[in-house]
KENU-785564 format. One record per residue (C-alpha): residue number from 1; x, y, z; residue in three letters. Coordinates in steps of 0.001 Angstrom, whole numbers, plus 524288, in hexadecimal, padded with zeros to 5 digits. Each point is the difference from the previous one (the first is absolute). Layout:
<recs>
<NUM; <X; Y; Z>; 'ALA'> ...
</recs>
This chain:
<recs>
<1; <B1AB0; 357E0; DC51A>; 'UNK'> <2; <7FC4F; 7F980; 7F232>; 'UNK'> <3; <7FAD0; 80861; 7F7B4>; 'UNK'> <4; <7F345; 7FEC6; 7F8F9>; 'UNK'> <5; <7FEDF; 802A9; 7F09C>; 'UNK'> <6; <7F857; 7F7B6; 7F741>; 'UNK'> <7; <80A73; 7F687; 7FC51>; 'UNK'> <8; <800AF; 7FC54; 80EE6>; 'UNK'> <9; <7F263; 7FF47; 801B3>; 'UNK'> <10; <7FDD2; 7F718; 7F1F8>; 'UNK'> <11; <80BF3; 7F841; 80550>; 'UNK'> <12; <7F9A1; 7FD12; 80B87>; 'UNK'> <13; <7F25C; 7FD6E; 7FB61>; 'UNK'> <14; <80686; 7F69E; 7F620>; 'UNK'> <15; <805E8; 7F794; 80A19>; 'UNK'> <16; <7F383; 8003C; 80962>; 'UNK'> <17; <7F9AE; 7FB42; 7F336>; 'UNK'> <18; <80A9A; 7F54F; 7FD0A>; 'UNK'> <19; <8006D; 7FD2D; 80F6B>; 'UNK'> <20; <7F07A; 7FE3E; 8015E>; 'UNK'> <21; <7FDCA; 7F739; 7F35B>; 'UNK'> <22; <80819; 7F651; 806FE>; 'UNK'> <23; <7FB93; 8036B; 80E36>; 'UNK'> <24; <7F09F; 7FC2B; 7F979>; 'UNK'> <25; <804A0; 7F56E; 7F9BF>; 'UNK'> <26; <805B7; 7F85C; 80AA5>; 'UNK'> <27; <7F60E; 804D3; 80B0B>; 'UNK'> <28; <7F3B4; 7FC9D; 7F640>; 'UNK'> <29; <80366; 7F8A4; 7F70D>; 'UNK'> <30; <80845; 7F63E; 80880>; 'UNK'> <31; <7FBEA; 80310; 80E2D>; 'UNK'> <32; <7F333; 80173; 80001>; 'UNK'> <33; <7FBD4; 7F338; 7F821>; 'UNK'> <34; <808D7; 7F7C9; 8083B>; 'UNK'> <35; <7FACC; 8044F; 80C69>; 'UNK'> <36; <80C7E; 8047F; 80530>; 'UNK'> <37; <801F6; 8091E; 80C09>; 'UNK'> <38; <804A7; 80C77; 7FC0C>; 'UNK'> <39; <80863; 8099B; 80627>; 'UNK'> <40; <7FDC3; 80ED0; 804AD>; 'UNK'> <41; <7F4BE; 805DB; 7FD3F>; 'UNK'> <42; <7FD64; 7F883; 7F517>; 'UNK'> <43; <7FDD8; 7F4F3; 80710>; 'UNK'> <44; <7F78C; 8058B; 8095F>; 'UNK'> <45; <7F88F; 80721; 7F385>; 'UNK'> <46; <7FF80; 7F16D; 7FBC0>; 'UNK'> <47; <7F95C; 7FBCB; 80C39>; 'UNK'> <48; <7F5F6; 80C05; 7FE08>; 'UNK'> <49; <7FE6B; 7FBC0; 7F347>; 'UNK'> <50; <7FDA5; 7EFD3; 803E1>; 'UNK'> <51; <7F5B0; 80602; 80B13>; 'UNK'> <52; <7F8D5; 80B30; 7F81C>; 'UNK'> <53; <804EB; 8014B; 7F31F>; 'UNK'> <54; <80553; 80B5F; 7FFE3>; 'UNK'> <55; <80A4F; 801D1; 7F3DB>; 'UNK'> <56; <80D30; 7FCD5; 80597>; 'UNK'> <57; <805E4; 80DC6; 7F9F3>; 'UNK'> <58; <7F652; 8070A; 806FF>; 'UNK'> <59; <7FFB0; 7FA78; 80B2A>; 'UNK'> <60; <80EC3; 80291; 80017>; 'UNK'> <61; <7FEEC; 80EC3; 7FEFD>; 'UNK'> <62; <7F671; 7FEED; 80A9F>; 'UNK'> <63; <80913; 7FB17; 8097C>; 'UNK'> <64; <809A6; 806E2; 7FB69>; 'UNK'> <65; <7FA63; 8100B; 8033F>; 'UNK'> <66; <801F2; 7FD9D; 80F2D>; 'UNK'> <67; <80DE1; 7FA79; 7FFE0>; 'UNK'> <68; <80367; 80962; 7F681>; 'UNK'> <69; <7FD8F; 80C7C; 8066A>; 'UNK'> <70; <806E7; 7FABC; 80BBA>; 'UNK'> <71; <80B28; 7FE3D; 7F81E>; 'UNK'> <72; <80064; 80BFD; 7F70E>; 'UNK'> <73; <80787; 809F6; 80A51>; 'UNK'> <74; <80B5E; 7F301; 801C6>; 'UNK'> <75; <800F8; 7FC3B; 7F319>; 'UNK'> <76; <7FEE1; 80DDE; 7F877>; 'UNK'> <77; <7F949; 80687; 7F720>; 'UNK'> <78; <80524; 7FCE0; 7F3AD>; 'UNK'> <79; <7FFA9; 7EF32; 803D6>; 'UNK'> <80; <7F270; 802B7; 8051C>; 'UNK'> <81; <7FB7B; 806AD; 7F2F3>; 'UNK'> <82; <80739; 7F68E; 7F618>; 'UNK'> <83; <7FA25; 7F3DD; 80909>; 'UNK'> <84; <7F3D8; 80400; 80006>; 'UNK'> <85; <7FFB0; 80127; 7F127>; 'UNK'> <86; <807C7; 7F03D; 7FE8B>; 'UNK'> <87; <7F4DB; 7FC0F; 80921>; 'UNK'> <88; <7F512; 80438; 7F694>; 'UNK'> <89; <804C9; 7FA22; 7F578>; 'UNK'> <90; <804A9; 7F4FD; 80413>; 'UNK'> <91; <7F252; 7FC86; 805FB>; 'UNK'> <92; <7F8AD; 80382; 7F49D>; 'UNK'> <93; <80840; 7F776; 7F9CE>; 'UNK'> <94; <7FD41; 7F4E0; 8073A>; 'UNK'> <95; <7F0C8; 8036F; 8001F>; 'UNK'> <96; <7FDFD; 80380; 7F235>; 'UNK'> <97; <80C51; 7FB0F; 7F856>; 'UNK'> <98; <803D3; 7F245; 805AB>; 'UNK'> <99; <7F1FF; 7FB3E; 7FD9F>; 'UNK'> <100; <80152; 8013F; 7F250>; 'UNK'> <101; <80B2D; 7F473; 7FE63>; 'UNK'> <102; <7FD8C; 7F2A9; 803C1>; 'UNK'> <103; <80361; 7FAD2; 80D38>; 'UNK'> <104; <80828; 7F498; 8036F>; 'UNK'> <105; <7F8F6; 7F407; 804E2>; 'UNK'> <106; <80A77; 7F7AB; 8038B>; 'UNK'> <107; <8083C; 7F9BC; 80A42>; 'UNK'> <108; <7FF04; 80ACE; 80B22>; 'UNK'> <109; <80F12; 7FF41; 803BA>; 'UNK'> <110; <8030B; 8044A; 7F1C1>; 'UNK'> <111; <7F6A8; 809E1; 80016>; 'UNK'> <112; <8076B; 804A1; 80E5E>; 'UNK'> <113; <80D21; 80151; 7F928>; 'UNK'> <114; <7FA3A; 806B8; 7F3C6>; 'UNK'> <115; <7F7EA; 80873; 809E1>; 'UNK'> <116; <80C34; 80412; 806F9>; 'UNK'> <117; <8097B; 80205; 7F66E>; 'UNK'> <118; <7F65B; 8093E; 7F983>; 'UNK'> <119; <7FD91; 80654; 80A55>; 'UNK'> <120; <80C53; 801B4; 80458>; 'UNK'> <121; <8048A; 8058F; 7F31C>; 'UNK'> <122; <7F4B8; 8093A; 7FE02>; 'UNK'> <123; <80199; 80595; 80E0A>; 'UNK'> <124; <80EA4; 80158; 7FC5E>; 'UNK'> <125; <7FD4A; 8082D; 7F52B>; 'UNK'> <126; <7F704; 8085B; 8070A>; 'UNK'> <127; <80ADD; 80406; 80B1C>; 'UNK'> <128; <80921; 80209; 7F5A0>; 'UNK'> <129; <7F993; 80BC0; 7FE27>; 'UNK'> <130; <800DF; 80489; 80EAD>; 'UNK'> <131; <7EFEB; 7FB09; 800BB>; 'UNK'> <132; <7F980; 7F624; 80547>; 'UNK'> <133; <7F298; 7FAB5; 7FF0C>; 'UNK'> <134; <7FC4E; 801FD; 80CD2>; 'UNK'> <135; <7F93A; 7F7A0; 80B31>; 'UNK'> <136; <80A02; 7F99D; 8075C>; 'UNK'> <137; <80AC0; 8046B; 7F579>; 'UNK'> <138; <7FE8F; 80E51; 808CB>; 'UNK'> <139; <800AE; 7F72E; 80C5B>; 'UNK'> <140; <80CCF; 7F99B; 7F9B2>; 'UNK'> <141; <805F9; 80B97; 7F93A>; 'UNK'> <142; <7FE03; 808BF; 80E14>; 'UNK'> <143; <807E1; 7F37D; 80729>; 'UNK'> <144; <80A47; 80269; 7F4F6>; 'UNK'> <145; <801C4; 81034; 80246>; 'UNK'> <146; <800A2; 7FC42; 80E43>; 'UNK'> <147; <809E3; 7F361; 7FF9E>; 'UNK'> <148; <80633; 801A0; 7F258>; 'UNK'> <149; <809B5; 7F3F1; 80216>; 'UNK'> <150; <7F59C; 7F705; 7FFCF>; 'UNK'> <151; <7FC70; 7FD55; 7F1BA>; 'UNK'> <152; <7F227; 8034F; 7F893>; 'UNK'> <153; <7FE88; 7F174; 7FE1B>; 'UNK'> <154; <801A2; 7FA70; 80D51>; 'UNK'> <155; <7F596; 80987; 80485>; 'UNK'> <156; <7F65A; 7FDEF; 7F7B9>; 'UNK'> <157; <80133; 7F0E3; 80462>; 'UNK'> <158; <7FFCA; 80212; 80C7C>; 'UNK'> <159; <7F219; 8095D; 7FE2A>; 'UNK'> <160; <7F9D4; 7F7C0; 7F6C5>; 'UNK'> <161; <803D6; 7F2BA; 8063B>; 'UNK'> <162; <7F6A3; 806D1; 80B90>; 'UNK'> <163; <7F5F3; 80301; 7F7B6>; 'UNK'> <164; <8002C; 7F105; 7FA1B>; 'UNK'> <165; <80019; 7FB1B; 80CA5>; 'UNK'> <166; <7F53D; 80664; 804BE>; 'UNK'> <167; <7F760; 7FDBA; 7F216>; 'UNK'> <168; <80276; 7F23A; 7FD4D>; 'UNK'> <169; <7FF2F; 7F8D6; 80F80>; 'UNK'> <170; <7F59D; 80954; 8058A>; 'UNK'> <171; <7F7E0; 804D1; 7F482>; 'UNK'> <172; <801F7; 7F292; 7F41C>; 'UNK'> <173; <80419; 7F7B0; 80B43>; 'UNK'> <174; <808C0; 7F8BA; 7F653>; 'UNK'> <175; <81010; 7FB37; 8043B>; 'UNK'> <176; <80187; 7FF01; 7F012>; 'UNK'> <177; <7FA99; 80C8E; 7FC61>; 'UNK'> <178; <80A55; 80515; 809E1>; 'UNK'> <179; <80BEE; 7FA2E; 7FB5F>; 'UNK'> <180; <7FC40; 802CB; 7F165>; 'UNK'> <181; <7FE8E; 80DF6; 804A6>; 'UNK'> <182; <80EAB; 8005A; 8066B>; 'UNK'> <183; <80464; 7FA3E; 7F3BB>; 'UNK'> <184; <7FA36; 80A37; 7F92B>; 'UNK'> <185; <80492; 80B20; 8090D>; 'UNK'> <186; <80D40; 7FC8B; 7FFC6>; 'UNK'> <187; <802C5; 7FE7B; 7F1C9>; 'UNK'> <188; <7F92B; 80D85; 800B2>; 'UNK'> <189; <809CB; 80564; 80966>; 'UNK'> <190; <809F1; 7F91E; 7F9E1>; 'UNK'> <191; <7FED3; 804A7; 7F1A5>; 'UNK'> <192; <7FD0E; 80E7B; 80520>; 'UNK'> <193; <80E45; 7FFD7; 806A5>; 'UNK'> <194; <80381; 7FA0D; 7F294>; 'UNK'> <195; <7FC9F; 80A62; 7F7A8>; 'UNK'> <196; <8015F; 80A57; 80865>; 'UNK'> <197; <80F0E; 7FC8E; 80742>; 'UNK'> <198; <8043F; 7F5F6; 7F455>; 'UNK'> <199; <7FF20; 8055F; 7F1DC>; 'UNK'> <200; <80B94; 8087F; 801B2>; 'UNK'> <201; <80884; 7F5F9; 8070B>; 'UNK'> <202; <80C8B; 7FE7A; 7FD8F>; 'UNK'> <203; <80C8D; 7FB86; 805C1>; 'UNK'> <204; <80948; 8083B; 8070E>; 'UNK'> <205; <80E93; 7FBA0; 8007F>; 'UNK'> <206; <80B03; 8051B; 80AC5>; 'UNK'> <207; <80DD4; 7FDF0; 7FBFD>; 'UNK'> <208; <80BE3; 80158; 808B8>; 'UNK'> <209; <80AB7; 80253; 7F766>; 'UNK'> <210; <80DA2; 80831; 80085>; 'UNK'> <211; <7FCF4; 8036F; 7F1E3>; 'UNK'> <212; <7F2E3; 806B8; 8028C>; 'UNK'> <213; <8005A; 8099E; 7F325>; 'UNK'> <214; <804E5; 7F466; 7F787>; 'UNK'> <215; <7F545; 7F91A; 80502>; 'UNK'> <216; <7F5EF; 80B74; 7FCF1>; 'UNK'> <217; <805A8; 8024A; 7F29B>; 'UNK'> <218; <7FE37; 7EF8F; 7FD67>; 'UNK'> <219; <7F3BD; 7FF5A; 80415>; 'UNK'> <220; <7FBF6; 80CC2; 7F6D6>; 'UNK'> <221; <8045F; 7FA00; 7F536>; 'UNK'> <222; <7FC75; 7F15B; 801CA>; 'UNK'> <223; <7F0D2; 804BC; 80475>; 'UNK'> <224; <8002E; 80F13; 7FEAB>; 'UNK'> <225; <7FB9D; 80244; 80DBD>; 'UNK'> <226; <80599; 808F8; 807CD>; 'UNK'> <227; <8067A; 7FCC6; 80D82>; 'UNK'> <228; <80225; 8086C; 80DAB>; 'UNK'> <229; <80C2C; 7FEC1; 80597>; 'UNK'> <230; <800F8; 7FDDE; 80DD0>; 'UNK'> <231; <809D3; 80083; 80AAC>; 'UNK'> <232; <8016C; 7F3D0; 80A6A>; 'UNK'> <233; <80A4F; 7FC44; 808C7>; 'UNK'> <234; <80452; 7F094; 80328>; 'UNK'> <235; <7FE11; 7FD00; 80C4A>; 'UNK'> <236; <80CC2; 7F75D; 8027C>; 'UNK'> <237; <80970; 80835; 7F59B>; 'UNK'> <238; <7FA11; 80D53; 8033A>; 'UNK'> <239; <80260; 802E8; 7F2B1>; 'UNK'> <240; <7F715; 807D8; 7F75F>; 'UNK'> <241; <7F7FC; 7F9F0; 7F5CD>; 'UNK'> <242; <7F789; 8051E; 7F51C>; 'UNK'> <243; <7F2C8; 7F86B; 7FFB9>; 'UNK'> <244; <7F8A3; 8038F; 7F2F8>; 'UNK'> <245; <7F090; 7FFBB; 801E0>; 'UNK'> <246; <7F8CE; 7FE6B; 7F324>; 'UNK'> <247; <7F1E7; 7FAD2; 7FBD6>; 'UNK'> <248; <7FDA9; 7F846; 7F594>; 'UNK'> <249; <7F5F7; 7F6CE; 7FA06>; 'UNK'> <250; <80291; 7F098; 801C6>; 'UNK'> <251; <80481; 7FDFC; 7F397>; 'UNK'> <252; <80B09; 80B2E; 800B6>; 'UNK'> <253; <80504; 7FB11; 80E5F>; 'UNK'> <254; <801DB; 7F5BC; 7F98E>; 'UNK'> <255; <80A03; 80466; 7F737>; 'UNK'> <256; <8047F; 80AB6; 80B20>; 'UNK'> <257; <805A8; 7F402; 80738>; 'UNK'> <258; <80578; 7F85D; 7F5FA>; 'UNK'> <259; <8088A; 80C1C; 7FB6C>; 'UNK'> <260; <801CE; 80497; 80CEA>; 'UNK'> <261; <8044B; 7F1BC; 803AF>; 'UNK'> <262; <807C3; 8008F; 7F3BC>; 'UNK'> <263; <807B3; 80C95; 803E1>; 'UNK'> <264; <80153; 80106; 80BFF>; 'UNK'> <265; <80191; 7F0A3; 80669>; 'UNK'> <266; <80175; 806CC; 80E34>; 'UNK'> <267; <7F23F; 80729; 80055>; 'UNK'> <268; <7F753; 7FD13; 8096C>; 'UNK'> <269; <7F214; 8010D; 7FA1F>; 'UNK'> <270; <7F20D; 7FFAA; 807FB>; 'UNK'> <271; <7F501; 7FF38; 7F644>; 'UNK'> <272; <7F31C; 803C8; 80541>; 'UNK'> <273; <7F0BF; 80095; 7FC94>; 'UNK'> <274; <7FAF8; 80C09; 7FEE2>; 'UNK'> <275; <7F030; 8006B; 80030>; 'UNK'> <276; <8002D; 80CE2; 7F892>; 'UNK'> <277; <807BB; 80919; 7F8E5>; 'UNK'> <278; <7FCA0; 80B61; 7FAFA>; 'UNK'> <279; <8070A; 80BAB; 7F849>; 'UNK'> <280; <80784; 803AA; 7F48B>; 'UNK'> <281; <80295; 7F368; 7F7E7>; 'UNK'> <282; <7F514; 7F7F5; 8071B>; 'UNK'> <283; <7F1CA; 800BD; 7FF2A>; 'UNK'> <284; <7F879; 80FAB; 80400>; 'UNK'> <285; <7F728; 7FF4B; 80C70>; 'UNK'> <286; <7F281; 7FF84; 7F9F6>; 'UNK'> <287; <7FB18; 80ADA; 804B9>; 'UNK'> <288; <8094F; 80853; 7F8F6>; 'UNK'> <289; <7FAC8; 7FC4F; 7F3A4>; 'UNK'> 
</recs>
């Protein structure tokens, strides 16, 4: 369990601060001007707000009491508490903040892509911290605990596509609106799965070698990584092989297969993406810090 002590709890209010200037920023300050279909239940506090006015941040904590008390016993204690406190402030920022910057009044399909990369980002940010800002982020995050090889991203799509759908053809009645709002939604999906699976990518090479150590001991001193040796066996020789697993940054495979090329002309190398890597000589999980 994480524990709580104030430089967890400043941490976190620090990135729901960061998270929600660009949430309100691309919801009011892009969105709402351009009359585009929003997603969760800040589009549907958008349609409240078109039919009765009611502030779009408030009408978002409305909606969001019911769905999140039949969430809290899935989701936890701890993710209910720390989402509850993103959602506040990341609705009063877009009630009491984003008003006081001007809007954009331009073409609407910019104001889509600004609108979702914002978005995107700020909502990134936010589940950094193991939060959310509720609405249909509980909805997406429950999906998650319960199918946890489908990504973050691709569920919120897939819930706030609905919600689109529903917004723009039966309550605006508008095709446009609705493919401005897809646009928007997945740049949003897409730029959360950025931040939150990409910043610590890397590359991960496997080399097949009879010189495994020699090839750990190059590869220290050309990039000062350290490898893992494993043991393989060829298929058609039966005999053993070393295959040395090591992670590295573009730039240092790179130079890993040049040398390795260099030493060892026989080696069979497989270089592959990796979205993330994390640990001792790469980037710290967030929410250790």
């Amino acid at each position: 369990m994480q524990k709580l002590s104030i430089k967890n709890i400043g941490t976190d209010i620090l990135f729901d601060v960061l998270g929600s200037v660009l949430i309100a920023a691309g919801v009011h300050n892009f969105g709402v001007f351009a009359d585009l279909p929003m997603a969760g239940f800040t589009g549907v506090a958008l349609i409240m707000y078109h039919l009765f006015g009611l502030p779009i941040g408030t009408g978002i904590v409305l909606l969001n009491i019911p769905v999140a008390i039949l969430c809290y016993r899935y989701l936890g204690r701890m993710f209910f508490l720390k989402s509850i406190k993103s959602m506040i402030i990341s609705s009063a920022f877009i009630d009491y903040v984003a008003p006081l910057f001007p809007v954009y009044e331009g073409d609407r399909l910019l104001a889509a892509i600004c609108m979702g990369v914002l978005c995107g980002a700020g909502y990134a940010i936010i589940f950094m911290r193991g939060s959310s800002s509720g609405g249909t982020d509980f909805i997406s995050m429950s999906i998650r605990k319960a199918n946890p090889h489908i990504t973050l991203g691709s569920i919120t799509i897939a819930v706030d596509i609905s919600v689109i759908a529903i917004a723009s053809l039966v309550v605006f009645r508008e095709v446009d609106g609705f493919i401005y709002g897809v646009i928007a939604t997945y740049l949003m999906g897409t730029v959360i799965d950025r931040l939150l699976y990409g910043m610590n990518e890397g590359k991960t090479s496997l080399i097949i070698t009879d010189k495994g150590m020699e090839v750990a001991e190059l590869i220290d001193r050309a990039t000062e990584r350290g490898s893992t040796i494993l043991t393989g066996k060829g298929y058609f020789t039966g005999q053993e092989k070393n295959v040395v697993l090591c992670a590295c940054s573009s730039k240092e495979m790179f130079e890993i297969h040049k040398e390795v090329k260099r030493f060892d002309p026989k080696a069979f190398t497989i270089i592959l993406e990796s979205n993330e890597v994390v640990g001792e000589g790469f980037k710290q999980d967030l929410q250790d810090f």
